[in-house]
C-alpha positions in Angstrom: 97.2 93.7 109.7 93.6 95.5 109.0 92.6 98.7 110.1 93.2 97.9 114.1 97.1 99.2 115.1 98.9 95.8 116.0 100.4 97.7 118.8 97.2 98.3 120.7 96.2 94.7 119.4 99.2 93.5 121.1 98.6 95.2 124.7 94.7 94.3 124.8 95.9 90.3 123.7 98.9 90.4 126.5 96.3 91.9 128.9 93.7 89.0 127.9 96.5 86.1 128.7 97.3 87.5 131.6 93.9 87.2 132.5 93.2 84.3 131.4 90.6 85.4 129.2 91.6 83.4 126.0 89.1 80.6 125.1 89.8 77.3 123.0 88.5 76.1 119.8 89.9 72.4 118.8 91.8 72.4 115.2 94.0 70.3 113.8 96.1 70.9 110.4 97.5 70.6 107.1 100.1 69.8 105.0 101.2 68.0 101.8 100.1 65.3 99.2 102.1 62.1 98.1 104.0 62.5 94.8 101.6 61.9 92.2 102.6 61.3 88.3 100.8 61.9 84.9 99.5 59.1 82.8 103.2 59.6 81.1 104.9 59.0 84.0 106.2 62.0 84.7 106.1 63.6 88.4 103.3 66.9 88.7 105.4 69.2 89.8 104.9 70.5 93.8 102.7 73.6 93.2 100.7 71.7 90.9 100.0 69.5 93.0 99.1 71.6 95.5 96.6 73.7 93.4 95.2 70.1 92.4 94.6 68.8 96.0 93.2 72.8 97.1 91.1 73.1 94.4 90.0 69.6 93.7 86.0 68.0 94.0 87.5 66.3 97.4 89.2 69.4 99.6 90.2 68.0 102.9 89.4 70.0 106.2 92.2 70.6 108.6 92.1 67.3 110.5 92.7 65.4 107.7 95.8 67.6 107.0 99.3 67.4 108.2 102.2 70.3 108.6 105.0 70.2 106.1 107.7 70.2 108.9 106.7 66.9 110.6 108.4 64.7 107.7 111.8 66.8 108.2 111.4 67.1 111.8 111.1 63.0 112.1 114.0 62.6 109.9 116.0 64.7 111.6 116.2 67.4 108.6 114.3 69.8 110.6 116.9 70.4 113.3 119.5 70.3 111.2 118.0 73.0 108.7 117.6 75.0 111.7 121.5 74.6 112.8 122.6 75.1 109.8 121.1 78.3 109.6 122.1 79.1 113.4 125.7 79.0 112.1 124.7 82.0 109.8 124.7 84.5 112.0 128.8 84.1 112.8 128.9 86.3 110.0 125.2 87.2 109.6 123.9 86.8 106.1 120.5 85.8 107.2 118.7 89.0 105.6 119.9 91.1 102.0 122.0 93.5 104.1 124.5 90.9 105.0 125.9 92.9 107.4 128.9 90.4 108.2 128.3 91.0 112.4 128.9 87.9 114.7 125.6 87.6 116.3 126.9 84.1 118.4 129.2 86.5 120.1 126.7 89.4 120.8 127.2 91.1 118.5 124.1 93.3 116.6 123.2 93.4 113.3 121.2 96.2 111.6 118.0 94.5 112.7 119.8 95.3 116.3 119.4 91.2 117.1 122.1 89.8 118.6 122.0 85.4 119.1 119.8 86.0 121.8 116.2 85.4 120.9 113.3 88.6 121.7 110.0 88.1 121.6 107.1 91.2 122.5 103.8 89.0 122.9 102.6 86.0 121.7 98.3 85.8 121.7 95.3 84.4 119.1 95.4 87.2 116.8 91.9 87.8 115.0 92.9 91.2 112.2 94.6 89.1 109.8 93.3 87.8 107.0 90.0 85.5 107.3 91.2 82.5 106.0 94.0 82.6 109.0 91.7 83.9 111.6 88.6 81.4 111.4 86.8 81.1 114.8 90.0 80.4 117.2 92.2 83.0 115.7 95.8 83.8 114.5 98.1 82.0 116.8 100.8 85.1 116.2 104.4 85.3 118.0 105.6 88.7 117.4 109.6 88.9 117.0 111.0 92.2 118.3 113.4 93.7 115.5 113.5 94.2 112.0 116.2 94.5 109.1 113.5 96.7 106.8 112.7 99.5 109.3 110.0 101.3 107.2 109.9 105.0 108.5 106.5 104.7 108.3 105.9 101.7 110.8 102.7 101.1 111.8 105.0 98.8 114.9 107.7 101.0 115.4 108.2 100.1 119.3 108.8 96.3 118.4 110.5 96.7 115.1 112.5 100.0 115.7 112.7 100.5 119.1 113.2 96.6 120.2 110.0 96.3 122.5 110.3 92.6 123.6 111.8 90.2 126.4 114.2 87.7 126.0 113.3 84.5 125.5 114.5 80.7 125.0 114.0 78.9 122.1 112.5 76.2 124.5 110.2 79.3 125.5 108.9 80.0 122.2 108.4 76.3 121.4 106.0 76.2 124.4 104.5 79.3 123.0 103.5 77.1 120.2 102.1 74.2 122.0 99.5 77.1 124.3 98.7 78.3 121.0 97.6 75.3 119.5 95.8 73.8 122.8 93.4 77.2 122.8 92.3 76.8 119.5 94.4 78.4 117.3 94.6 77.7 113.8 98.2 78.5 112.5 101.7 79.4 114.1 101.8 83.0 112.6 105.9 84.1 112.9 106.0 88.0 112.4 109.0 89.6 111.3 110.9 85.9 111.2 114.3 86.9 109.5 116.3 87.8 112.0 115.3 84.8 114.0 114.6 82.2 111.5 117.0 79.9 112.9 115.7 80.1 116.3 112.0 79.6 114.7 113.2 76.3 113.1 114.9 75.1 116.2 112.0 76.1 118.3 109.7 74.3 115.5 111.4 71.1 116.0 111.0 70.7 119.7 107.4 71.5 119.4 106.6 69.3 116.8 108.2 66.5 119.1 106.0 67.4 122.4 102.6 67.3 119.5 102.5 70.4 117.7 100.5 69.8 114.5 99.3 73.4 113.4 100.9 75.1 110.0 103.4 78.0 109.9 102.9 81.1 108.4 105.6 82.9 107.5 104.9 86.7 107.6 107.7 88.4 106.1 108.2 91.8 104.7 109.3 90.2 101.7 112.5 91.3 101.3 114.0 87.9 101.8 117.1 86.5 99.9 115.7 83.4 98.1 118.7 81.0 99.2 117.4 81.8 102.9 114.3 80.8 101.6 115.1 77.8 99.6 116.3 76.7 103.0 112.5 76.8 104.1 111.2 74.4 101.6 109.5 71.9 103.6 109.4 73.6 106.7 106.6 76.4 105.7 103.1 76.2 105.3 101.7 79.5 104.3 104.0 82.4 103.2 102.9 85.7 103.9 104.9 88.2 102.3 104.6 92.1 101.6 105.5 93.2 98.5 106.0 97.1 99.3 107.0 98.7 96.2 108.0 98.6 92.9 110.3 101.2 93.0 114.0 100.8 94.1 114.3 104.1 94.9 111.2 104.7 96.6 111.9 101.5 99.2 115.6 103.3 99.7 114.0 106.5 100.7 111.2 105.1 103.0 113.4 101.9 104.3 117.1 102.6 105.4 118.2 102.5 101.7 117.0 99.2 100.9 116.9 100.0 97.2 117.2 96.5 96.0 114.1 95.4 97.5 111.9 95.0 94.4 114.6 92.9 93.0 115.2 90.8 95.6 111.5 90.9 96.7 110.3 89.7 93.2 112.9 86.6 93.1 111.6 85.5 96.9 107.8 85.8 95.9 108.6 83.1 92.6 110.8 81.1 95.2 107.6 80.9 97.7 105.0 80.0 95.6 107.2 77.2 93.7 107.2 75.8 97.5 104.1 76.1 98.7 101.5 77.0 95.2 98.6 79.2 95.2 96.8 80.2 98.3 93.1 78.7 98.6 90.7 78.1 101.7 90.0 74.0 102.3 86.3 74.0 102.6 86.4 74.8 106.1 87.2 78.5 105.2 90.6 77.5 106.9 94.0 78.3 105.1 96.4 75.5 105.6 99.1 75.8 102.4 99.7 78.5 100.1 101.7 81.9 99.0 99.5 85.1 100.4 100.5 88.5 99.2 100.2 91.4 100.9 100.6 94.9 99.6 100.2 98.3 101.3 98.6 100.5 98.9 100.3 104.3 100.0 99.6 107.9 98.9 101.4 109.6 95.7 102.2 106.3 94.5 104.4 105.8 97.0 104.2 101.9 96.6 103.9 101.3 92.5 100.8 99.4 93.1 100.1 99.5 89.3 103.7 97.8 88.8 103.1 95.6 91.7 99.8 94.3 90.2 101.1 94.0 87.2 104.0 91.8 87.5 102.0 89.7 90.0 99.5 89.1 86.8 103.0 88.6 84.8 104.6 85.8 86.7 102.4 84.0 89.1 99.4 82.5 88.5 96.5 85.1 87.8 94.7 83.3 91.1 97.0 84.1 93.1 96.1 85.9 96.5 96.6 89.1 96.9 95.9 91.4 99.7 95.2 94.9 99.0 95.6 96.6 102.1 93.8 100.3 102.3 94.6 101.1 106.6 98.0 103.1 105.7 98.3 106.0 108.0 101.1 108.5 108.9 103.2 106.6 112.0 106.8 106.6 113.6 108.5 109.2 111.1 106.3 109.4 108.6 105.4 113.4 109.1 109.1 113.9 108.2 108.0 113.2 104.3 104.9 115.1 103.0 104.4 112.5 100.4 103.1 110.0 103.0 102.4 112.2 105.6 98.5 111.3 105.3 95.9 108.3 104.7 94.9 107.1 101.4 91.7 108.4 100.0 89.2 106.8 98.6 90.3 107.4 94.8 93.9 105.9 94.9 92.1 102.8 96.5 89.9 102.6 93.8 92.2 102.5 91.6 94.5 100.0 93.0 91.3 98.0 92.6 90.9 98.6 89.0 94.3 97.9 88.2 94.3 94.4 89.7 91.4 93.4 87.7 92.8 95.0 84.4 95.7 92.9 85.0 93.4 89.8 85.3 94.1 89.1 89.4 91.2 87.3 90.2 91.8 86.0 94.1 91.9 89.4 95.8 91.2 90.6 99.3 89.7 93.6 98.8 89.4 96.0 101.5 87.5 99.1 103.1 84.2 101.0 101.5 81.4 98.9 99.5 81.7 100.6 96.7 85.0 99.6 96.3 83.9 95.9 96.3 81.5 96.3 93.0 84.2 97.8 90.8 
């Protein structure tokens, strides 16, 4: 999110539906190209494609698109993608802490999410980026619990503290269909780990009642890639943080999750062989594509050097990248004098700098002008 708190986002959106003070904008969506071969024969592979029918003379707009989950759902796939991973959380290996706990039994993991689906608000979201907001907004669905819990979380009431109702997965497939019908241009899933089976299940039923909008996948990254792989097909836009480069600094700032890098690194290369590079169809819209986000923190905190650098490394130097400048000190954070205050203007600057050294030429780049004409 930009520099506005999602929590207080959240509470002025829920007050707004209550209200009745959401307006529509019509949209319809995206999705994926027939195989296409080279003049040898041989198939292009999926990302090329992707970048080919993104970045070619003839970009599509979204009505001319179609989501990459209505082939599985039709055949059937979708659902059962969506049980099998249902099934999972007997012994819950859905995130990289495998915790083992029998979520169909009520049991909780370490995201504290038992079987039973919790949702805090669901409402056109307008701070992400622009390519997802357009005029009719982010149709977000905010999933309470996380298995990351960052001390430093900017959501801490949702993600820490479990902020949410339950809900059906009949509930949140409805949530989908208002989201589309008042103009929304995406299904924006946020924190989607835990619940990823319910989100599949949920996807199927709405994409049989008309749903036709992409899904964005908005992740802290730390994903394992066989969860992902499980995806393929089903996504339209991943949005993934990558938070550090530093094992030990993502241990020390989120409940010891030291192999994040590691993991984090393998689900970025697993995402973008899925869905390609990120680019706007020329109606400013994103409808396919891997967006990355990263939180650029005090003390180098985060490795953005490393970060930027092994983005440059192993995906495509185009690829979209988010530099995000709003950290601030929240939940826990005082408890650490290292983070215990905002970025300044310097350490932004050079996160800049060091994106463009590394060649990244896509980059959302964030906060004073100056920063813009480095």
């Amino acid at each position: 999110m930009k520099a506005q708190s999602r929590r207080l986002f959240n509470k002025t959106c829920l007050n707004l539906a209550l209200s009745g003070g959401f307006y529509a904008v019509t949209s319809q969506v995206g999705g994926c190209a027939e195989k296409e071969k080279t003049a040898s024969g041989a198939e292009i592979p999926e990302h090329d494609r992707n970048e080919k029918l993104m970045n070619g003379k003839k970009e599509k707009t979204g009505a001319e698109f179609e989501p990459a989950y209505l082939k599985l759902h039709k055949s059937g796939e979708l659902k059962n993608r969506g049980e099998g991973l249902w099934s999972m959380m007997k012994s819950c290996e859905l995130c990289p802490r495998k915790c083992g706990v029998n979520r169909l039994e009520g049991e909780e993991g370490f995201c504290h999410a038992s079987s039973q689906l919790e949702i805090s608000s669901f409402n056109p979201h307008f701070g992400e980026e622009k390519p997802l907001v357009g005029k009719g907004g982010s149709g977000t669905i905010f999933l309470t619990n996380c298995s990351l819990r960052c001390v430093f979380c900017i959501n801490w009431e949702i993600s820490h503290d479990g902020r949410g109702s339950p809900r059906s997965i009949d509930d949140m497939a409805g949530m989908m269909l208002r989201l589309q019908s008042i103009g929304c241009h995406n299904i924006n899933v946020v924190t989607p780990t835990h619940y990823s089976s319910h989100i599949i299940l949920a996807l199927d039923i709405a994409a049989g009642k008309g749903l036709r909008l992409p899904v964005v996948y908005n992740t802290c990254g730390w994903e394992r890639p066989e969860i992902i792989k499980m995806l393929d097909g089903i996504v339209d836009i991943y949005l993934p943080d990558f938070k550090y480069s530093d094992g030990l600094m993502a241990a020390k700032y989120s409940t010891d999750a030291k192999t994040y890098p590691e993991i984090t690194r393998a689900a970025l290369l697993e995402m973008h062989r899925q869905v390609g590079v990120a680019k706007p169809a020329v109606d400013g819209i994103m409808y396919r594509g891997l967006m990355i986000r990263h939180l650029v923190m005090p003390n180098k905190v985060s490795g953005t050097k490393q970060v930027v650098e092994w983005i440059a490394e192993n995906l495509p130097k185009d690829t979209y990248l988010n530099l995000m400048s709003q950290y601030r000190p929240m939940h826990r954070a005082n408890e650490f004098k290292e983070i215990n205050r905002k970025i300044n203007r310097k350490e932004y600057n050079n996160a800049v700098k060091w994106a463009k050294e590394a060649g990244l030429t896509n980059l959302d780049i964030q906060g004073w002008p100056l920063w813009r004409n480095l």
